[in-house]
C-alpha positions as CSV (number, residue, x, y, z in Angstrom):
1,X,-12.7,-11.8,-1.2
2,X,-9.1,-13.0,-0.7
3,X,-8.5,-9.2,-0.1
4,X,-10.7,-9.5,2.6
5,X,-9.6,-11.9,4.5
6,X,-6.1,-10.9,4.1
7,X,-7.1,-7.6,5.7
8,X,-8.9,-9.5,8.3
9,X,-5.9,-11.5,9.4
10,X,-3.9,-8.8,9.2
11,X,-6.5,-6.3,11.5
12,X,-6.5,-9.0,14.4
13,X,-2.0,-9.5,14.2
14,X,-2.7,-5.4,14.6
15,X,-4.8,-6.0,17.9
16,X,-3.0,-8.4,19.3
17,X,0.0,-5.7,20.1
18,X,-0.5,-4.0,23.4
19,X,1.6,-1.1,21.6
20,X,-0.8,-0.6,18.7
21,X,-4.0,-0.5,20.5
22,X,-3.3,1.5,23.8
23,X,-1.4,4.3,21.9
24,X,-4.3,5.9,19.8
25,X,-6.0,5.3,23.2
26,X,-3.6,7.6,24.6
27,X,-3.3,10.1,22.3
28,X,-6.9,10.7,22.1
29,X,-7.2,10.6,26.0
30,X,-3.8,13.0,26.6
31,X,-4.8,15.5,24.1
32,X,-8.8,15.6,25.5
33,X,-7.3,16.0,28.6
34,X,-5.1,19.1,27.7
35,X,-7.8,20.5,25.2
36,X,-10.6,19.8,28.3
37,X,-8.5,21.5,30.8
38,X,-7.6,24.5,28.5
39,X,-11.1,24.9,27.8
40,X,-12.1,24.7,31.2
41,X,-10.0,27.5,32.0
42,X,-11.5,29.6,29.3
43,X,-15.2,28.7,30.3
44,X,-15.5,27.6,26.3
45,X,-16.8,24.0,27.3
46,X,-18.9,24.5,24.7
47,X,-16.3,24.7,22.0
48,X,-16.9,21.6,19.7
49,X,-13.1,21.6,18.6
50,X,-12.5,20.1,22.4
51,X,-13.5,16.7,21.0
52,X,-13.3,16.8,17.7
53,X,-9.0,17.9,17.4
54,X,-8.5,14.6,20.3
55,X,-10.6,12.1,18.0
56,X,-8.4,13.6,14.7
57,X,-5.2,13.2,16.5
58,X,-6.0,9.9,17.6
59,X,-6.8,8.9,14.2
60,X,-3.4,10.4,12.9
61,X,-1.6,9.0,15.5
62,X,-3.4,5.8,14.8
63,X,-2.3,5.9,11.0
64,X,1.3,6.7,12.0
65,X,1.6,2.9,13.2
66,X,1.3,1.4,9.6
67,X,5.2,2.4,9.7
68,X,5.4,0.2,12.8
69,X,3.4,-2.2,11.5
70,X,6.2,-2.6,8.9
71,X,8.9,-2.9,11.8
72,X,6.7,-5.4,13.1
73,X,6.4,-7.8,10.3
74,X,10.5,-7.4,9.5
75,X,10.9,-8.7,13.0
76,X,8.8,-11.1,13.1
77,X,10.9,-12.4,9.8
78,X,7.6,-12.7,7.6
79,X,8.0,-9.5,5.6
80,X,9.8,-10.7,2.5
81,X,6.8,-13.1,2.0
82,X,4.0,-10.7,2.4
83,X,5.8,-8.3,-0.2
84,X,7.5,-11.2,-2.8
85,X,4.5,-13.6,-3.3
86,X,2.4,-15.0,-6.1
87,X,-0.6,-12.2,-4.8
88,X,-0.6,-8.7,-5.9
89,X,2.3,-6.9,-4.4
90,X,0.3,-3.5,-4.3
91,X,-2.6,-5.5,-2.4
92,X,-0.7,-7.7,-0.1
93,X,0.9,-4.4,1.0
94,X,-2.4,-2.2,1.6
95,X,-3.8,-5.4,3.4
96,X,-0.8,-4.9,6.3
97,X,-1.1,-1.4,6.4
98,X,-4.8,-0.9,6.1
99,X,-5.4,-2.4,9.8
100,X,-3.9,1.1,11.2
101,X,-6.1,3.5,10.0
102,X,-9.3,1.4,10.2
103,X,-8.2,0.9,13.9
104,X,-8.3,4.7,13.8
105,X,-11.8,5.6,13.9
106,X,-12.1,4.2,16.9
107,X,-10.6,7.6,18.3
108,X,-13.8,9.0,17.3
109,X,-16.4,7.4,19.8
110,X,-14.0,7.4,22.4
111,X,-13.4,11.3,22.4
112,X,-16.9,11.8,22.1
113,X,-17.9,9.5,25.2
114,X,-14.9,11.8,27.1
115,X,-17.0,15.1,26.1
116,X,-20.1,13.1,27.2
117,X,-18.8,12.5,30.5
118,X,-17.0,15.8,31.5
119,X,-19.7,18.3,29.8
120,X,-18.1,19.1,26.2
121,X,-20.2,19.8,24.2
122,X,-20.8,18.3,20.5
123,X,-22.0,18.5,17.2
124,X,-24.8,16.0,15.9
125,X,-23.7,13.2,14.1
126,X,-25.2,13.6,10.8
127,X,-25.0,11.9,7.3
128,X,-22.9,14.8,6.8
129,X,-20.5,14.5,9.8
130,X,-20.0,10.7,9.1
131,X,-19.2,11.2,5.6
132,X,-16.9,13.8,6.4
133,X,-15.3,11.2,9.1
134,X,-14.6,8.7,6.0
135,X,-13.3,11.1,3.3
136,X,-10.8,11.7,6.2
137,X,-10.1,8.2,7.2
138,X,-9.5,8.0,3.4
139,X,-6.8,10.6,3.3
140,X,-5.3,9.6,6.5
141,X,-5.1,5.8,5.1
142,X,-3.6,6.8,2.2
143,X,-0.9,9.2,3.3
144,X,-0.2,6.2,5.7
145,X,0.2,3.9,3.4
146,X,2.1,6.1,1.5
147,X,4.8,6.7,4.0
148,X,4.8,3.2,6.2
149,X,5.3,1.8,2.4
150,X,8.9,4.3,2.0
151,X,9.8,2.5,5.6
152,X,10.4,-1.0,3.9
153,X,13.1,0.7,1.6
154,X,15.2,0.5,4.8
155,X,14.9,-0.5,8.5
156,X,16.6,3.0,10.2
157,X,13.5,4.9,8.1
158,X,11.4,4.7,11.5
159,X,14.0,7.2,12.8
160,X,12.8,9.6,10.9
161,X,9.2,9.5,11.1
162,X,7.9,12.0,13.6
163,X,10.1,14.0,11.1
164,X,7.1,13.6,8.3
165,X,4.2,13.1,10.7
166,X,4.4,16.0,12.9
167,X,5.0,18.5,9.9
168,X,1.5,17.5,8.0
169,X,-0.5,17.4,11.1
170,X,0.5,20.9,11.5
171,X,0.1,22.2,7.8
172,X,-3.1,20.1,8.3
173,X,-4.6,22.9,10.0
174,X,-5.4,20.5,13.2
175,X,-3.9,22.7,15.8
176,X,-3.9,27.0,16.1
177,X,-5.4,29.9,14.7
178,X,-8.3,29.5,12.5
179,X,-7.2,32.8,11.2
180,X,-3.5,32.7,11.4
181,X,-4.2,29.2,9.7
182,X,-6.2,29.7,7.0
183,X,-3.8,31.2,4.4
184,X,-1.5,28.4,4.8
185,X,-4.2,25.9,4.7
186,X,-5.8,27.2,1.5
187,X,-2.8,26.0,0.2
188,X,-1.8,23.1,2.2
189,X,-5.6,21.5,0.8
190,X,-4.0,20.7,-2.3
191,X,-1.3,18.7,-1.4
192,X,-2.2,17.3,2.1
193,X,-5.5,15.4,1.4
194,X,-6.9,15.7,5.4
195,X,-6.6,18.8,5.7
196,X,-10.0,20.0,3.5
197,X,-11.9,17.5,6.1
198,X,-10.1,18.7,8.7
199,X,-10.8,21.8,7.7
200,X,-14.7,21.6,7.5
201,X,-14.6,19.0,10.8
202,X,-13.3,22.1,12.7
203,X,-15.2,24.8,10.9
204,X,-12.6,26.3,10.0
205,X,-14.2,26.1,6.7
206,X,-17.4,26.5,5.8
207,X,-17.4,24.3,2.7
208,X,-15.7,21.1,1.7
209,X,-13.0,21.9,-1.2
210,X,-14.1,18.9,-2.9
211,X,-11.1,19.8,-6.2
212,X,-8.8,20.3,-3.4
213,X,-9.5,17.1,-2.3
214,X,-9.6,14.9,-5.5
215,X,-6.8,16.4,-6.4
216,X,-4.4,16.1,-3.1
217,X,-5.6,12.2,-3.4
218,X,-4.4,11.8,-6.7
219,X,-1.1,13.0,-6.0
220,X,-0.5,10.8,-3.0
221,X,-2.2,7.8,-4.7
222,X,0.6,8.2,-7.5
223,X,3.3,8.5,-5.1
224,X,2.2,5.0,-3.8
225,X,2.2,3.2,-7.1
226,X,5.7,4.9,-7.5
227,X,6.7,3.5,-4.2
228,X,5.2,0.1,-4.7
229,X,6.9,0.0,-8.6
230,X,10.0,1.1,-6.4
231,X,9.5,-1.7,-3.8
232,X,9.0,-4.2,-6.7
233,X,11.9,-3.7,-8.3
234,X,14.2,-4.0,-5.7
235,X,12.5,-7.1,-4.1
236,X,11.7,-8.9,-7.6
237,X,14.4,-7.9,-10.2
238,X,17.6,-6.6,-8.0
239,X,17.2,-8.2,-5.0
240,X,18.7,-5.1,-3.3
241,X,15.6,-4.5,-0.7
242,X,16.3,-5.4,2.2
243,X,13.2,-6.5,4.1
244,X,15.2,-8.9,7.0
């Protein structure tokens, strides 16, 4: 319950900066607009990807803010007692990050509505669809937390982080050739955990790689427990991390 409310308090500091909110409004609306105009040309209006790649981008995009939420919080000067406090480090961290992702899905509704009002056409959301939606805001959340939680090691990290984000959006399988794509991404699945739902949001694959999955998850949920042991140490023990 305390989790909860942590997360809660945390989800409204998220909405309250113009920043956060308006950019996966606009990278859902600027990649529509490119995918809609593409399409367009192409008379493939009917090509479900049109929505379906802005609403995933604007998710990513969405995700990629937990770093900034980080940035935010050192600013503000109350970092170093959201991560050194008497609650669990590991959940006091995933309660600031968490707000990113969730604030994510909206991308979904909103590139829909777009295909609704210019013509695009879409898939029917099923138990199946929405299911495939959450196992990818569950991949997404975790590779951002993942990553946002290496930017407290240091405050120049955010330099570097279209450096990792663009890189696994496009090993994802988000963007390009189905077939040109496909090779890689049979082998991108098992590190990169969105990129099997990705995969079956897209059609690019017929079938969700549930092992792939599992497995890519695993892997990224033990990076974070290293990074969070990491984090501890240098906050608790050796006083070396420098969150100000």
């Amino acid at each position: 319950m305390r989790f909860v409310r942590l997360f809660w308090f945390h989800f409204k500091e998220y909405l309250s900066d113009q920043y956060f909110v308006t950019l996966t409004l606009t990278s859902t609306l600027s990649i529509f607009l490119v995918q809609y105009t593409l399409a367009y040309a192409n008379h493939q209006l009917t090509n479900t990807s049109v929505w379906l790649q802005s609403a995933i981008f604007g998710m990513w995009s969405s995700c990629t803010t937990a770093a900034g939420s980080i940035g935010f919080e050192r600013y503000k000067g109350t970092l170093p007692y959201l991560i050194n406090n008497a609650y669990d480090e590991r959940l006091s961290l995933i309660a600031l990050l968490l707000p990113a992702s969730t604030y994510g899905l909206a991308a979904f509704p909103l590139a829909w509505l777009l295909a609704q009002l210019l013509g695009v056409t879409t898939d029917a959301i099923t138990f199946k669809f929405s299911l495939t939606v959450i196992l990818l805001w569950l991949a997404m959340a975790t590779m951002g937390i993942f990553i946002a939680s290496f930017f407290t090691l240091t405050p120049n990290a955010i330099t570097y982080e279209s450096l990792i984000g663009i890189p696994l959006v496009l090993l994802s399988g988000l963007f390009g050739n189905p077939n040109f794509l496909r090779p890689f991404i049979k082998i991108a699945q098992w590190f990169i955990p969105m990129t099997t739902p990705i995969a079956t949001l897209t059609g690019t694959s017929s079938t969700f790689n549930w092992s792939a999955y599992f497995s890519s998850l695993i892997i990224w949920f033990f990076l974070i427990i290293l990074m969070v042991k990491k984090i501890n140490q240098l906050a608790r023990k050796k006083g070396e991390l420098n969150l100000i």
